[in-house]
C-alpha positions in Angstrom: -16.6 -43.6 -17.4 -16.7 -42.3 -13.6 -16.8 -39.4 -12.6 -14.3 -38.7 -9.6 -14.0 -35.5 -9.3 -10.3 -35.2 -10.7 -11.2 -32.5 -12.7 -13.2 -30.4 -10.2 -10.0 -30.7 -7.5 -7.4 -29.6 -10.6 -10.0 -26.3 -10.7 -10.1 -25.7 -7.0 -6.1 -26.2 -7.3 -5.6 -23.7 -9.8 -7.7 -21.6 -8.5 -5.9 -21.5 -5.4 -2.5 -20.8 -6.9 -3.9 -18.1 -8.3 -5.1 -16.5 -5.1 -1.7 -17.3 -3.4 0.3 -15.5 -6.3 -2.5 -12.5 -6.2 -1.3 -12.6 -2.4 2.5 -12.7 -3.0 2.8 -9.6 -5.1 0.0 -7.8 -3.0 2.0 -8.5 0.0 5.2 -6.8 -2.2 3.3 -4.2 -2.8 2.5 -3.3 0.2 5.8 -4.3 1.7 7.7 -1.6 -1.0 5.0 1.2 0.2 5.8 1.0 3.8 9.8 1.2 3.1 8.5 4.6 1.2 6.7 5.8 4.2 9.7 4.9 6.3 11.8 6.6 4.5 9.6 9.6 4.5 8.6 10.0 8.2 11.7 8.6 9.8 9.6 6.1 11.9 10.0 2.4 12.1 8.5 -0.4 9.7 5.7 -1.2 12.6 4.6 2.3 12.5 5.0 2.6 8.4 2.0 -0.5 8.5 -0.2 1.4 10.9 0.0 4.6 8.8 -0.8 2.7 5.9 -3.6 1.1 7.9 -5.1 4.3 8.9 -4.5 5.8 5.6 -7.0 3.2 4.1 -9.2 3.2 6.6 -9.7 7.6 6.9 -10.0 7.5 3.0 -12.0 4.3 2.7 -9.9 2.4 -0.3 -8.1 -0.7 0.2 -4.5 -0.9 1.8 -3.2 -2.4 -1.4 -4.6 0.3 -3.4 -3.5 3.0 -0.9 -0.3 0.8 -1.5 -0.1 1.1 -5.1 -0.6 4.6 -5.1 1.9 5.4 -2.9 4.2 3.7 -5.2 3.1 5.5 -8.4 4.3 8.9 -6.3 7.3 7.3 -5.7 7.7 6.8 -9.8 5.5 9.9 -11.0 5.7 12.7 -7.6 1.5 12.2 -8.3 -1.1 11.5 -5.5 -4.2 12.2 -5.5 -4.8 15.0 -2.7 -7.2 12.5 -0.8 -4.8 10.3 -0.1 -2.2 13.1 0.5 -3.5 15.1 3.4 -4.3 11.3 4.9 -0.9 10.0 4.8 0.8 13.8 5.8 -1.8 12.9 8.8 -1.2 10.1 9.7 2.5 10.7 9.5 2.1 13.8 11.8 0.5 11.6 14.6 3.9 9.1 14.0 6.1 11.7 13.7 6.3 15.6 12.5 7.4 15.4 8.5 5.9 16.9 5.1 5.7 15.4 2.4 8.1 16.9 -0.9 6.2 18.9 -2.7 3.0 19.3 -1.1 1.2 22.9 -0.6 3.1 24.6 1.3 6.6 22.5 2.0 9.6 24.2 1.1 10.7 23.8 -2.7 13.4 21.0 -3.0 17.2 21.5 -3.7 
């Protein structure tokens, strides 16, 4: 029986859907974490990407992880203090804000 290769293109196709679903929810994710950082600094979705950017980059960890842990604050009110101080920078240099309950902001209603 040939051999023509059927099998070997079904394996590269699967294997591609799988990298294109991998990218739709990373993309999601990363989408949900900048409408959190808008919300928080008050600045536009342009400059929620660039502090997400430069959050990842100042603490070294992929965007979509920076992503996902800005998300689990969102659920939990934890981040890990790394990643804190960068995003309360970053968000300084886009705009003045604090982030709720980090040391020193005000207690919350």
């Amino acid at each position: 029986m040939p051999t023509d290769g059927g099998s070997d293109r079904i394996f590269a196709l699967q294997e591609e859907v799988q990298q294109l679903k991998e990218a739709v929810v990373s993309h999601a994710v990363v989408d949900q974490a900048i409408g959190m950082v808008v919300a928080l600094g008050r600045i536009s979705p342009d400059q929620g990407w660039a502090v997400l950017k430069e959050v990842s980059q100042h603490t070294n960890i992929k965007l979509r992880n920076v992503a996902e842990l800005i998300l689990v604050w969102g659920r939990t009110g934890v981040m890990p203090e790394e990643i804190r101080a960068a995003l309360e920078d970053a968000l300084d240099r886009a705009g003045p804000t604090q982030i709720p309950g980090s040391p020193g902001s005000p207690p919350e209603a």
